[in-house]
C-alpha positions as CSV (number, residue, x, y, z in Angstrom):
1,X,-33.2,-27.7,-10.6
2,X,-30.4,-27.1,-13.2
3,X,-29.8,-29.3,-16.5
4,X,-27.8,-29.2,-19.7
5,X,-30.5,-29.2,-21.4
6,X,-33.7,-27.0,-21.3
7,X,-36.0,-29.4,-23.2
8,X,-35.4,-32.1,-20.5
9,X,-37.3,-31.9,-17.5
10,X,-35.9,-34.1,-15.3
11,X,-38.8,-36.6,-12.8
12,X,-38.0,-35.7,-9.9
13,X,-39.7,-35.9,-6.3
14,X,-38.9,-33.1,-4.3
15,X,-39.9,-33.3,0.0
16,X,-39.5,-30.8,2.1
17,X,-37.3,-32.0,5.0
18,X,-38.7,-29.2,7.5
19,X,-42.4,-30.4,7.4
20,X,-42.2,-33.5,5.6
21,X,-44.5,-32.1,2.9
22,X,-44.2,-33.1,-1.0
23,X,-43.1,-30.1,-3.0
24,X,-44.3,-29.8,-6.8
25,X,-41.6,-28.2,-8.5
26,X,-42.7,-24.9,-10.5
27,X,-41.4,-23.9,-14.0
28,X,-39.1,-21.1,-14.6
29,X,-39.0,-18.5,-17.4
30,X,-35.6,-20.3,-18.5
31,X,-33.7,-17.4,-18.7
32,X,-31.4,-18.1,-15.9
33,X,-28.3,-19.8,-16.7
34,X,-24.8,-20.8,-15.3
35,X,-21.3,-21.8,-16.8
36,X,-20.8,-25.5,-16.9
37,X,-17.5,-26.0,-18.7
38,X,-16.8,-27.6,-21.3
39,X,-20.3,-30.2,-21.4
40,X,-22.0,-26.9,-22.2
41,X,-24.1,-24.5,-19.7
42,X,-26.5,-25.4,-17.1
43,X,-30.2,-24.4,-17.6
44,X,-32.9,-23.6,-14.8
45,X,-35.6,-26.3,-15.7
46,X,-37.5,-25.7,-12.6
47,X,-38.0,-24.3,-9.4
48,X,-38.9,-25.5,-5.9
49,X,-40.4,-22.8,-2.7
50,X,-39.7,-24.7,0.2
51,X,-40.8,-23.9,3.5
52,X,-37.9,-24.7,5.3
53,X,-34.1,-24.0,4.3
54,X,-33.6,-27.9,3.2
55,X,-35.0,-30.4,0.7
56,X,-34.5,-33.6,0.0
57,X,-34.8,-34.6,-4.1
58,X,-34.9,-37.9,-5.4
59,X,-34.9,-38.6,-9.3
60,X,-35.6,-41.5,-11.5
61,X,-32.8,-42.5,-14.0
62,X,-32.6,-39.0,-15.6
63,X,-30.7,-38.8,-18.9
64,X,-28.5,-36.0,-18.2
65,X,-26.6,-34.9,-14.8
66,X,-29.5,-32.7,-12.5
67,X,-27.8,-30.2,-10.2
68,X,-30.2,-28.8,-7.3
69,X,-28.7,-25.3,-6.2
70,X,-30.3,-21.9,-5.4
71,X,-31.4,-19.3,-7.8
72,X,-28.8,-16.8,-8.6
73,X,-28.9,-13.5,-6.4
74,X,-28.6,-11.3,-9.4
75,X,-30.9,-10.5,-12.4
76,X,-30.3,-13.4,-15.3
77,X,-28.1,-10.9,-17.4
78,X,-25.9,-10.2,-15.0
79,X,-25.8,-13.8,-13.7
80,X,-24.8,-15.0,-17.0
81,X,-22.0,-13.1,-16.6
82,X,-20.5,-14.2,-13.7
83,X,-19.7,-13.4,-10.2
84,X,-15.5,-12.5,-11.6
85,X,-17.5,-9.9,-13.9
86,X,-20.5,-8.7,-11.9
87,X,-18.9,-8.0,-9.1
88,X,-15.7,-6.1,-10.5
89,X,-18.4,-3.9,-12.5
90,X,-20.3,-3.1,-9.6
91,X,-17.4,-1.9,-7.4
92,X,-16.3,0.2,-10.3
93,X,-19.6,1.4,-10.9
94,X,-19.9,2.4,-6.9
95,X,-16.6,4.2,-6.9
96,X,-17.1,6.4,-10.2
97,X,-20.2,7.6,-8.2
98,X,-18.2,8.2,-5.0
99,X,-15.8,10.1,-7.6
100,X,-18.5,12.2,-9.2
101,X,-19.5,12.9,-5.5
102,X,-16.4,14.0,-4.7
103,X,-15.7,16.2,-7.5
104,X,-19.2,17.7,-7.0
105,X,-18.4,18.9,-3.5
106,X,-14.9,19.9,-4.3
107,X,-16.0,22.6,-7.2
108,X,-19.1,23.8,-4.8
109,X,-16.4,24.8,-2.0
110,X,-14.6,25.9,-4.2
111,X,-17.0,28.6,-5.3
112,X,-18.3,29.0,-1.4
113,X,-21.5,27.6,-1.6
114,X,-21.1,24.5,0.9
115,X,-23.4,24.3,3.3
């Protein structure tokens, strides 16, 4: 569950629409964070492991906006940055090693020692 504010812990009830089961929600190391704009970032305040792939989440009057959404795939510091910069940085990163592959075959045929 995602806030704007890390302090606020929103009271929420959280089922599991699979098995019907009550979920407690976990805590989180708060570390994971994700652009919100101009009302400032959203913050991880805690974390749900269902057993099935949907959940249903009801909340009493909460006194900021609470956005339910996945963990991000990537480690926090390259979250933070952004799918328009993580990704760019990882293609670049794959094709200066393809480079440096390339190179490293071209100079060992060069000197005849390709196997």
């Amino acid at each position: 569950m995602w806030t704007y504010d890390a302090e606020v812990v929103p009271a929420c009830t959280v089922r599991d629409t699979g098995g019907g089961t009550a979920l407690e929600p976990g805590p989180v190391d708060g570390a994971y964070r994700r652009e919100g704009g101009s009302a400032g970032d959203w913050v991880a305040t805690s974390s749900i492991r269902p057993a099935s792939s949907s959940v249903e989440v009801t909340c009493e009057r909460a006194a900021a906006p609470v956005a339910v959404e996945s963990a991000p795939a990537l480690p926090p510091p390259l979250a933070g940055l952004g799918a328009w910069v993580a990704l760019p940085l990882g293609l670049g990163l794959a094709g200066l090693a393809l480079a440096g592959g390339a190179a490293l075959l071209g100079v060992r045929r060069g000197r005849g020692v390709a196997r």
